[in-house]
C-alpha positions in Angstrom: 149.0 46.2 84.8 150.8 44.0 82.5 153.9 45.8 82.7 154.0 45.3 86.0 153.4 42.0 85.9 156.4 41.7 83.7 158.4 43.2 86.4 157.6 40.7 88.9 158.0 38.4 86.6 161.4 39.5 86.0 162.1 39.7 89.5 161.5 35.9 90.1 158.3 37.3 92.8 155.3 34.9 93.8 152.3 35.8 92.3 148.5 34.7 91.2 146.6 36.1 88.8 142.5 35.4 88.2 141.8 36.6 84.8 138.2 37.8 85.8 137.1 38.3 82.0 137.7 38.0 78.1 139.8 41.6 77.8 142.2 40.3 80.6 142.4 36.9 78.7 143.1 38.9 75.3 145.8 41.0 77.0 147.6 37.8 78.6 147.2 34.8 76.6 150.5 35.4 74.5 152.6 36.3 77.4 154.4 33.5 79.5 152.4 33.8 82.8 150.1 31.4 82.4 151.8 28.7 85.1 150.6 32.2 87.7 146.9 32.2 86.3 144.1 30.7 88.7 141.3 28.7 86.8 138.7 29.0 88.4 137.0 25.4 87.3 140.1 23.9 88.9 141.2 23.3 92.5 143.8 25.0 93.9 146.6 22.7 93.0 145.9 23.1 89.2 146.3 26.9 87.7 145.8 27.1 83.9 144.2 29.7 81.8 140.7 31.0 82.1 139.0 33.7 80.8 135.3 34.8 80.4 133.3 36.8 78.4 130.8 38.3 81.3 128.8 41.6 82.0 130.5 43.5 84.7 127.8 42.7 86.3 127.8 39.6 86.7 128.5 38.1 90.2 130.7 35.1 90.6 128.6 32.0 92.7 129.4 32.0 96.2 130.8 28.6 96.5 133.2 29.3 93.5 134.5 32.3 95.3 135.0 31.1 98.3 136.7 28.0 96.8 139.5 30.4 94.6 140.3 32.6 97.7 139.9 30.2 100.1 142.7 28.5 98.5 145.2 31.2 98.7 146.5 33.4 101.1 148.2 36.7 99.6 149.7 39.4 101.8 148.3 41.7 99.0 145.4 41.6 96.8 145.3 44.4 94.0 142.0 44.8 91.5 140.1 46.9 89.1 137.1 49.1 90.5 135.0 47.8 87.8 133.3 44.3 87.9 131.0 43.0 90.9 133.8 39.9 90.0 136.5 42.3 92.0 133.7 43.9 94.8 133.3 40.5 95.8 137.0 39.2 95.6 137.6 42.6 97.6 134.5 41.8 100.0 136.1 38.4 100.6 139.3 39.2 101.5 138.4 42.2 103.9 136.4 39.7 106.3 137.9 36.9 105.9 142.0 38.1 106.2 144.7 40.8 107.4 145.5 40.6 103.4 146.5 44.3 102.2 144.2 45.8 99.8 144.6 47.6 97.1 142.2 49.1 94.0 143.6 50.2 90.6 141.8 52.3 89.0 143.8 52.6 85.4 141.1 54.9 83.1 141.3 59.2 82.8 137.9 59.5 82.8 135.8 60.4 85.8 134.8 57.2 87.4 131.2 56.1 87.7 130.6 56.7 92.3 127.7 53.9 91.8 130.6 51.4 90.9 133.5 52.2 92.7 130.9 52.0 95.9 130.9 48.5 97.0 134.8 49.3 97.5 134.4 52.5 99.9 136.1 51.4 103.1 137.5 48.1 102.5 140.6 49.1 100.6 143.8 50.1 102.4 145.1 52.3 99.0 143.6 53.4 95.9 145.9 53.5 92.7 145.2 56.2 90.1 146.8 57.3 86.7 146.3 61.2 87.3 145.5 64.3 89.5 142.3 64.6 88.1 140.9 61.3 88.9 142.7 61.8 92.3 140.7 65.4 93.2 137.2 64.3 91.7 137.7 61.3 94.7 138.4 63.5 97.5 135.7 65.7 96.6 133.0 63.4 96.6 135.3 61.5 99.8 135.6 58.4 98.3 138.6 56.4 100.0 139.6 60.2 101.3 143.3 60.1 102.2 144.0 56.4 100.5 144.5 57.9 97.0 148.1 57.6 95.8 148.9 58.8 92.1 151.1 56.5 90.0 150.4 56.7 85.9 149.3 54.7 84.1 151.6 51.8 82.8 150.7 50.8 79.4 152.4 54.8 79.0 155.3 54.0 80.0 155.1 50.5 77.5 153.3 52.5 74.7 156.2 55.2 74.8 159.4 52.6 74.9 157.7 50.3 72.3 157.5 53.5 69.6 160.9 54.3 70.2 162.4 51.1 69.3 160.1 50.9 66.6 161.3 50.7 62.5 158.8 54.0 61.3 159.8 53.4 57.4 159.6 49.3 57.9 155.9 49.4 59.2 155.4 51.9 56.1 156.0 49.9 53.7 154.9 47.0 55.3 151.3 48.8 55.2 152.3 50.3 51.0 152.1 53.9 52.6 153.7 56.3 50.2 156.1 58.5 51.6 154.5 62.2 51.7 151.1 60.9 52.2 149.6 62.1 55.8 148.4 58.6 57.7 145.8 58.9 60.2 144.9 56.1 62.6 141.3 55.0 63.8 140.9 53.3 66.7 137.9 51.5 66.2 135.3 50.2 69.0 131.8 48.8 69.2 128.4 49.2 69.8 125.4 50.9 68.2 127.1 54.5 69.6 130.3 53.3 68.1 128.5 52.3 64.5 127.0 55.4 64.3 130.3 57.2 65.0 132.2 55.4 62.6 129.3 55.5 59.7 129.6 59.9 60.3 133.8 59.6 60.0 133.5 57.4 57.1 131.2 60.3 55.6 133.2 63.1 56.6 136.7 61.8 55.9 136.5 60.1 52.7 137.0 63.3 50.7 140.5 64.2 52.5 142.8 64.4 49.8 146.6 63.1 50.1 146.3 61.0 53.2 146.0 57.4 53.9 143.8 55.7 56.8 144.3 52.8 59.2 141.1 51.5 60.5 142.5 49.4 63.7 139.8 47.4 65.0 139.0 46.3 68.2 140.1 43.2 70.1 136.5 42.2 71.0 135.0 42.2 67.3 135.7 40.7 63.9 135.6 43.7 61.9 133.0 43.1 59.4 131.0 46.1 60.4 133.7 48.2 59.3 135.0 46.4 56.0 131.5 45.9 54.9 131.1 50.0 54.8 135.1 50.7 53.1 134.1 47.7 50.4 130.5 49.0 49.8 131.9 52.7 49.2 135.0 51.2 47.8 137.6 53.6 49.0 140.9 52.3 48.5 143.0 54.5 50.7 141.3 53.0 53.9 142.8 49.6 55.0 141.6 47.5 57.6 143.7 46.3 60.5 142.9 43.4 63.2 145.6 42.3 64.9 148.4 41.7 62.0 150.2 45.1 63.2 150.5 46.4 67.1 148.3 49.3 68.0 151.4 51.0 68.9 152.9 50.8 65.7 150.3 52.3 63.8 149.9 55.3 66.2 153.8 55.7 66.0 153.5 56.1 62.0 150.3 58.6 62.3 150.0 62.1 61.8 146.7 62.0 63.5 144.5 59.8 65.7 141.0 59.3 65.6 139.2 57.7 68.6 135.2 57.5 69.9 136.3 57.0 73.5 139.6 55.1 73.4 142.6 55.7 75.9 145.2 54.9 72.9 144.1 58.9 72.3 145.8 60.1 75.3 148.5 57.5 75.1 149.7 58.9 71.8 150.4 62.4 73.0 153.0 60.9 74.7 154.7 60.4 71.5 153.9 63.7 69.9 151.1 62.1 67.7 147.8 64.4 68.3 144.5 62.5 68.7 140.9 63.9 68.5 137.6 62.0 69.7 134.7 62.1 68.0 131.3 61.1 69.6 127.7 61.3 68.9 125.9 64.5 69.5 124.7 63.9 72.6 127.7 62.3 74.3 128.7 62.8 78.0 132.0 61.6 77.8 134.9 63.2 78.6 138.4 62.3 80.1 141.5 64.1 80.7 142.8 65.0 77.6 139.4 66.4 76.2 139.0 69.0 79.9 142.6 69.8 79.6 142.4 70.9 75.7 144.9 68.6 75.0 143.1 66.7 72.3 139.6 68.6 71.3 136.4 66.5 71.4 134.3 66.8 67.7 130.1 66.1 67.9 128.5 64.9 65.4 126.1 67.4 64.1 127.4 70.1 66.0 131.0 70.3 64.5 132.9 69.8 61.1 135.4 66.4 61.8 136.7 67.5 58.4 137.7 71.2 59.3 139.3 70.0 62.6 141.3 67.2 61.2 142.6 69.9 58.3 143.5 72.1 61.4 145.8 69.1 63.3 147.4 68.1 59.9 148.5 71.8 59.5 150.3 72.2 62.6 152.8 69.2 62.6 155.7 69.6 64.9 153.5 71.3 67.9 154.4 69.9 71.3 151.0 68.7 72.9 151.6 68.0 76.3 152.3 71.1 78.9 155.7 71.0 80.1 154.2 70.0 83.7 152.7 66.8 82.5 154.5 64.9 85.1 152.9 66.8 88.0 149.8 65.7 86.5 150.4 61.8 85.0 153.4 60.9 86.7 155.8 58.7 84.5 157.5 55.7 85.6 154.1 54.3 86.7 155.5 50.1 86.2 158.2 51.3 88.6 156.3 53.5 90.6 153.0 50.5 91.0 156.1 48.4 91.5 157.6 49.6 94.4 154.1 50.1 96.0 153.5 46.7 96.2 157.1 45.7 97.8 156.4 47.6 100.5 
């Protein structure tokens, strides 16, 4: 949603935004909203920056809850379908006002029924980023006839950042020699996520000719990961935190590497092919993986080495179908946009 956040910004709109955990803090703190963010340990007439690391789980006291909303009285409320944090906020507001309510559900992987429940007939519209997410609802009739496709917007900011991006600065930036193939791995966490990355390590490190950017992931240090390159001391992996955007190191990338990550469907959309790779008995799956957009690799049951010498062979082949629109429309920050002025 930040995009669109940065449209109403933009557009000089009145807004509030309750930064529910640590990802939404990580996303917003360098951004210029925080004078729109509800602190939650405050009272309503001061709103500074909160964020908290919290199981989705967790359920927000009663008092507190009724103290934020209580304070505020928005014509629309729109929320993620993930947290009991936005069930209740959702709860609230459908007993308690005439407030129009709206879920967003941003991910291309089949949502969990058990969580999107507790929002079944409370919300006036459901927001989501492709036809797939949108037939799996109406066949199980959840929110049947509320669902509206829109995209996803970090697309539409993934694709305009890559194309005003310097390709042959960030190279050299990172000492990448020209002719070498670069592929990107999005890293995660988690014992699932160990294990994956132990297995790629293994099966990667003999690739000849080609140069890999660990990125790591927002919620950890990276220590796992540099402790493993160091220990094996392969010198044409390099670490990356947060010194270099995501986007950047996609956009450089002849290949990207993922457990479960939706940077590996957002990089399609730049002609950069992705590949997940899972444990062997994963149940995971999302759009790009059903579609054969991007193919899925177990571990044990297929060779990540044989499929990532297969990509790197056939550079320059258009990924997307040519109907991809009908499917993930684009234009979601405008389309989300214009949704939530009327």
């Amino acid at each position: 949603m930040l995009p669109v956040i940065e449209k109403m910004e933009k557009e000089n709109l009145k807004y509030k935004i309750l930064l529910l955990g640590k990802g939404s803090l990580n996303a917003i703190e360098k951004s210029n909203f925080t004078k729109n963010i509800i602190n939650i340990k405050k009272n309503c007439s001061n709103d500074f920056l909160l964020g908290e690391s919290t199981s989705r789980e967790n359920k927000m006291n009663k008092k507190v809850l009724h103290e934020v909303a209580s304070c505020y009285s928005p014509k629309k409320v729109i929320t993620g379908l993930v947290s009991s944090y936005q069930s209740q906020l959702i709860e609230y507001y459908y007993q308690t006002s005439k407030a129009n309510l709206v879920g967003f559900y941003d991910g291309f992987s089949l949502p969990d029924l058990s969580i999107l429940k507790p929002f079944n007939n409370k919300l006036n519209q459901i927001l989501v980023p492709s036809n797939n997410i949108y037939t799996f609802l109406n066949e199980k009739n959840m929110m049947k006839d509320k669902i509206k496709i829109v995209g996803q917007p970090a697309i539409d900011k993934f694709i305009l950042e890559s194309k005003n991006m310097d390709i042959q600065k960030v190279k050299k930036t990172l000492n990448i020699v020209p002719d070498k193939n670069v592929i990107t791995f999005i890293g995660g966490y988690g014992k699932e996520y160990e294990k994956v990355f132990q297995n790629f390590i293994q099966e990667s490190e003999s690739i000849e000719n080609t140069f890999f950017i660990i990125s790591i992931h927002p919620a950890v240090n990276g220590k796992f990961e540099s402790d493993i390159i160091k220990k094996r001391n392969l010198k044409n992996f390099i670490i990356i935190k947060n010194e270099i955007p995501t986007v950047s190191l996609v956009t450089i990338s002849n290949l990207v590497i993922s457990q479960r990550s939706t940077v590996g469907i957002q990089s399609l959309f730049i002609d950069v092919p992705s590949l997940y790779f899972d444990i062997e008995n994963s149940s995971y799956t999302n759009i790009a993986i059903q579609q054969g957009w991007s193919p899925q690799i177990l571990i044990k049951k297929n060779s990540l080495h044989i499929e990532i010498d297969k990509i790197l062979k056939n550079k320059n082949t258009k990924i997307l179908p040519k109907n991809i629109e009908e499917i993930i429309p684009k234009n979601s920050t405008e389309n989300i946009y214009s949704f939530l002025m009327h």
